[in-house]
N, C-alpha and C positions, 0 to 999 in steps of 0.2 A: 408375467415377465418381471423380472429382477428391477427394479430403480437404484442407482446406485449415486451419489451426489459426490465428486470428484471437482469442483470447483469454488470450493472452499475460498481462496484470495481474490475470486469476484464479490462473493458474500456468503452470510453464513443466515441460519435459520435461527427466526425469532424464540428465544428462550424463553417457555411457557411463562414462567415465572415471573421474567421481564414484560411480558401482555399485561400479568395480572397485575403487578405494580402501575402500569401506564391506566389499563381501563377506567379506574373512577375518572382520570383527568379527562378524558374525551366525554363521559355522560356525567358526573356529577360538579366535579371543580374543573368549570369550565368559563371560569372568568378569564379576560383579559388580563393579564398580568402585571401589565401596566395601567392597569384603572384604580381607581380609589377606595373604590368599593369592598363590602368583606369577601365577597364574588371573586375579585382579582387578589387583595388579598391573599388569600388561600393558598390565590395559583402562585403568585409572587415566592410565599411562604417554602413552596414546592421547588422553586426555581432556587431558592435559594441554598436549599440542604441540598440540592443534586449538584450546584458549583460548590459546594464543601467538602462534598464527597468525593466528587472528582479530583477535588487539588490534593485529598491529603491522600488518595493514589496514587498521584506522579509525584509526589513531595512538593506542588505548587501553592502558593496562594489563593487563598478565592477569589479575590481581584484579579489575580493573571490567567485565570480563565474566562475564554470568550467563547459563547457559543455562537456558529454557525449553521449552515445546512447541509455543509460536510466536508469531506478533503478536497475537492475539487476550490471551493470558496475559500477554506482556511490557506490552500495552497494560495491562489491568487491573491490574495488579501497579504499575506506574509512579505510576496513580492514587490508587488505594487505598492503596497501602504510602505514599506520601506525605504522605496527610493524616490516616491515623491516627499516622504518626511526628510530625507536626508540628500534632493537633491544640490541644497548650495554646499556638501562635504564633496559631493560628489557621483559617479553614472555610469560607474564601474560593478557588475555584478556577475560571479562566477557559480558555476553548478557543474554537477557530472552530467556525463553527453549521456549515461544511461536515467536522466528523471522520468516520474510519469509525464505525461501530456499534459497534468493541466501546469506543473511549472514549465515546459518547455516550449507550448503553446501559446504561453504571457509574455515568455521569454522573447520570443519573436515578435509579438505584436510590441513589446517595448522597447525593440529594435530598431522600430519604426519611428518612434517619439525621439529618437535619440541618446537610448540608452546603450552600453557597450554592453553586450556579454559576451564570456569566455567558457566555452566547454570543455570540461576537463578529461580527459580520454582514464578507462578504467583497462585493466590484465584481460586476460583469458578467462577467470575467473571472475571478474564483474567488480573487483577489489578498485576504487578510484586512487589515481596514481597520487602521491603524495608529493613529489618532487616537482609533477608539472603543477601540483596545484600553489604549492609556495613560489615557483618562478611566473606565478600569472599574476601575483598580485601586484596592484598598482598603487600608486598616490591617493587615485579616486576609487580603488575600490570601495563599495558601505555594505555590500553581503556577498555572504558563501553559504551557499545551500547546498547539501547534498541528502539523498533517501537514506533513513535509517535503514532499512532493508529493502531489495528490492521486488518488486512486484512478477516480475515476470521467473526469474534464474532464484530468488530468496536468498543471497548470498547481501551478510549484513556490514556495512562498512564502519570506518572506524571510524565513529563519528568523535570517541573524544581527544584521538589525536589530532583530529582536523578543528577541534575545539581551541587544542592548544596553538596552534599556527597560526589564528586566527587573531587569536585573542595579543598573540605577541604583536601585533599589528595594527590592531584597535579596532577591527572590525565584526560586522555583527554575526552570527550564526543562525540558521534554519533548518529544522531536520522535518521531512516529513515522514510521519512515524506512521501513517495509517496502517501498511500492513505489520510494524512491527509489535504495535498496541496490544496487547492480547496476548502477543505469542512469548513478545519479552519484559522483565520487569521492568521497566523506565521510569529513570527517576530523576525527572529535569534540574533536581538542584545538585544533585550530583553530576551531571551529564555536563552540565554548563552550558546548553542551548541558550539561545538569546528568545528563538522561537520553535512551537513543535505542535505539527499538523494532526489532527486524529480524526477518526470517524469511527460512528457504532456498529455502522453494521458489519464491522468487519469480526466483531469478537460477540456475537448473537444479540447484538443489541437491533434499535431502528431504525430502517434508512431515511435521511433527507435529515440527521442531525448528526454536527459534529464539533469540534471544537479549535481554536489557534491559543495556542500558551503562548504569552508574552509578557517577559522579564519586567514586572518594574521596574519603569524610569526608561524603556528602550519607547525610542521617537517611532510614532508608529501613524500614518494615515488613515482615515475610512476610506472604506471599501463603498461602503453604501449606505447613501447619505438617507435620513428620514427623520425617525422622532429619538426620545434618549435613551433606548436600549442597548445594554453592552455598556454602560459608563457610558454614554453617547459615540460610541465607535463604531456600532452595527447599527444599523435603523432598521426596523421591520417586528411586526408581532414575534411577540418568543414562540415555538414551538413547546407547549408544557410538556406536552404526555412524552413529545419527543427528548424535552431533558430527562426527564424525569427517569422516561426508559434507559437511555443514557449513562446514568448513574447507575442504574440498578444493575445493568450487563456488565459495567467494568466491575464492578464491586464483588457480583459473583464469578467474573472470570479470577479475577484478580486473587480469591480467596481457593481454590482448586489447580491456580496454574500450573505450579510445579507437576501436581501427576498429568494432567490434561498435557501439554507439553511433550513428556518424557513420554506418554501413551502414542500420542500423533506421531511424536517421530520413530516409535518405534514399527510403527505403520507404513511411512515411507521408506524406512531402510529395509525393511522387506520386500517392497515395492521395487527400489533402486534396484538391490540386489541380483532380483528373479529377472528384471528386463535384464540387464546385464549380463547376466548371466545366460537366460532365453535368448534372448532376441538379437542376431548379430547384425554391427552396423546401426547399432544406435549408441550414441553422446549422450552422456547429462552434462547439462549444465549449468553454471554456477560453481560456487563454492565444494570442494571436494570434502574441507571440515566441517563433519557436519555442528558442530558448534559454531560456525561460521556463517551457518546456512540456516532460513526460518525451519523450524521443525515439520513444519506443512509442507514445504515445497518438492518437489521432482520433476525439474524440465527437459526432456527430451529431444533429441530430436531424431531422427529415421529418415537412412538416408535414401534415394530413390524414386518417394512417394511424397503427395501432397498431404500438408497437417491436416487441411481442411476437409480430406477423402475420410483420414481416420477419425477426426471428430464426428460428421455426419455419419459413419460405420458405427463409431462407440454408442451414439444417440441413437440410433435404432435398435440398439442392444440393450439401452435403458442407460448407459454410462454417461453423465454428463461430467464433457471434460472444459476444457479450454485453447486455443490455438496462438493466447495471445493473454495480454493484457483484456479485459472486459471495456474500458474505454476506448481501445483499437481494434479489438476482433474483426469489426467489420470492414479493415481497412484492408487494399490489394496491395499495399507495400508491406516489404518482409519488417521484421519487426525492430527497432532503431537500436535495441537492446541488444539483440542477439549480432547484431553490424557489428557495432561497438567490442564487441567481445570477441570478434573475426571468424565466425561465421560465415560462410558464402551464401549467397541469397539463396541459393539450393537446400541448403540446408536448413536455411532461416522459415522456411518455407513450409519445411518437413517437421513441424517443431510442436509441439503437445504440452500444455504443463497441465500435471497433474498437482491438484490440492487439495491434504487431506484436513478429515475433522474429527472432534472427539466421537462425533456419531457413527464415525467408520466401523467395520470390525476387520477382524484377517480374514474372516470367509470373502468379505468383499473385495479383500486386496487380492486375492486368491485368484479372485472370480474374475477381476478386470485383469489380471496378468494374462493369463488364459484366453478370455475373450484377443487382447490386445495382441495375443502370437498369432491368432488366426488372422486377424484382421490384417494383419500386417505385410501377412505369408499371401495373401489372398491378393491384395492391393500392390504385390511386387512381383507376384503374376502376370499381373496387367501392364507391369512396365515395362518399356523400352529400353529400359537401363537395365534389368536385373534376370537373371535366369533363373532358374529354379536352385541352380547348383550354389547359389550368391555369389554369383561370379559379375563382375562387372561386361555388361555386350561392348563390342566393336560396334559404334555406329558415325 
C-alpha cells in the first residue's frame, strides 16, 4: 500500500543531514552549556554559531535571538512578556479572531487577569480587516499581533502594512511566522516586527525547538523564570543538538527555497485544480492568489459529508491528511478559522487541508486526487443529504 504524507503544516520529516549535524551533540559534546567546563564549553561554542546563523537568516541580530521549545512558547512568551512589561503604558492588546490556539488561548486566560482584547474580524479570504483594526486601537493599546500566514486556509496577511499603522501609534508588533518560516523569505529587519515566532520542525528541522525575535531595546518579560539562559530571559537547560539542528534546517532550507517553493506549489495547483475541477461541491479556501496563499497549502472543504469520515477514508488508503489545525484536530467544535471566514458549521465540518512537501511527487498528487473522488462519491452515497445525481434531497 501506497504511504502518502499530505500534512506537511502539522510538520515535516527530519532532514537527514540535519540528524547528522545534531548526532555528535547528543553522544559526544554533550556538556551543559552553561557549565564552565571544556565539556560545556564546546556545547556553548555550538549554541552560539547556531544563534549566528539564524539571525543572519532573518537579517537579526544574535542577541535578538531567543531560543525556545517552540511556537507554542515563543507565542505565549511574545504575549505575556509583553504586557506584564508594559502594563503601567497600558492592557489593551489586539490580534485577528483567525490566530493559532496558543495566542488565543493566552489571550483568554489574560482576559481573566484583566487584560482587554480586541479580535479583529478577517474577509472570506482570511485577509484581516485593516480598517477595523485601526478603529480598535486605544490609548492603552501596547500590542498587535497578527499570523504571518495562516495555518489552517495559508492565506498570508499583510503584515507590513499592519507594521505601518502600528508603528504611527507607537505600538509594538508580533507576527507569528512558524508556518511562514521556510516557505517565505523573512527578513525581520526589513519587515519591521518588533517580534517574530518560529519553529523547526516546520521546515525539516527538530521538534521541541524554537525561536522569539525580539527587537533591541523592546520591554520584554520572562516567561520562565530559573538560571541565566537567554540573556537571563529564558531559564532552563539549552537544548544543544536541538539548536544546533535548528540552525542547520533553516540554513539548508533557506539556500534551495526558491526552487523547493515554486516545486510545492506547483504541486498544489495541480491538486487545486483537478479537485475543482473533479469533485463537485467542494470550496477551497483561503486566498485565491496564489502568491497570497503559503505554497503548501489547499483547504477544502465538501459539502454533505464529515472531514473526519474522509480523513479516516484517506488513512486507510495510506493518505495522511488533516481535518484541522494539528493543535485542534482533536477538538468537536468546527474550526474557529473557517467561522471567521463565514463558513457554516456544515461546512466547517466537512473541511480537509491538504499540505504539501518538497518530498511529494505528481504521481502522488495524481494518486490522492483519485483516491479522494472515490472517497468522496462513496461517503455521499451514505448521505442523507445527497443523491447520486448531486442533487440536494427534500428532508
Amino acid at each position: 500500500m501506497k504511504r502518502i504524507y499530505l500534512d506537511h503544516a502539522a510538520t515535516t520529516k527530519l532532514d537527514e543531514r540535519v540528524f547528522e549535524k545534531m548526532s555528535p551533540y547528543f553522544l559526544e559534546v554533550y556538556g551543559n552549556a552553561n557549565s564552565q567546563h571544556g565539556f560545556g564549553r564546546d556545547a556553548q561554542k555550538a549554541v552560539d554559531e547556531a544563534r549566528d546563523t539564524i539571525a543572519k537568516l532573518i537579517g537579526a541580530k544574535p542577541n535578538e535571538i531567543y531560543f525556545t521549545s517552540g511556537g507554542t512558547e515563543s507565542d505565549n512568551w511574545a504575549i505575556r512578556g509583553t504586557v506584564k512589561a508594559l502594563k503601567n503604558k497600558g492592557n489593551h492588546v489586539i490580534m485577528s479572531s483567525i490566530e493559532h490556539a496558543a495566542m488565543l488561548t493566552t489571550a483568554k486566560e489574560l482576559e481573566k487577569e484583566g487584560v482587554e482584547v480586541s479580535l479583529i474580524g478577517v474577509d472570506s479570504e482570511g485577509f484581516i480587516d485593516l480598517n477595523e483594526l485601526k478603529n480598535a486601537i486605544r490609548p492603552t493599546t501596547v500590542l498587535i499581533s497578527c499570523m504571518y500566514a495562516n495555518n489552517e486556509i495559508g492565506t498570508i496577511e499583510p503584515i507590513a502594512e499592519i507594521v505601518k499603522i502600528a508603528k504611527e501609534h507607537g505600538i509594538l508588533v508580533h507576527t507569528d511566522a512558524v508556518q511562514a518560516m521556510g516557505a517565505i523569505d523573512i527578513n525581520v529587519a526589513d519587515l519591521g516586527v518588533d517580534m517574530l515566532s518560529f519553529s523547526a520542525h516546520k521546515f525539516n528541522g527538530p521538534k521541541g525547538v524554537g525561536a522569539l525575535y525580539i527587537k533591541n531595546g523592546i520591554p520584554m518579560a520572562r516567561l520562565i523564570s530559573g538560571g541565566h539562559q537567554e540573556r537571563t530571559r529564558r531559564g532552563g537547560t539549552t537544548n544543544v543538538p536541538g539548536v544546533v539542528g535548528f540552525a542547520e534546517a533553516l540554513k539548508l532550507t533557506k539556500e534551495t527555497m526558491k526552487e523547493d517553493t515554486a516545486y510545492v506549489a506547483s504541486l498544489r495547483d495541480r491538486f487545486i485544480s483537478r479537485v475543482e475541477e473533479e469533485i463537485p461541491f467542494s470550496k477551497l479556501n483561503g486566498a485565491r492568489d496564489t502568491s497570497k496563499r503559503l505554497p503548501s497549502n489547499a483547504d477544502f472543504s465538501f459539502e454533505f459529508i464529515e472531514g473526519e469520515s474522509i480523513l479516516f477514508s484517506l488513512d486507510i488508503d495510506g493518505i495522511a491528511v488533516s481535518s484541522g489545525s494539528a493543535c485542534s484536530s482533536g477538538s468537536l467544535e468546527p474550526s474557529h478559522v473557517l467561522l471567521a471566514i463565514g463558513l457554516s458549521e456544515e461546512k466547517a465540518h466537512g473541511t480537509i487541508r491538504f499540505s504539501f512537501g518538497k518530498e511529494n511527487t505528481i504521481e502522488e498528487v495524481d494518486y490522492v486526487v483519485d483516491t479522494l473522488k472515490s472517497t468522496i462519491q462513496r461517503l455521499r452515497e451514505m448521505s442523507p443529504l445527497f443523491n447520486l445525481k448531486g442533487e440536494i434531497k427534500n428532508v
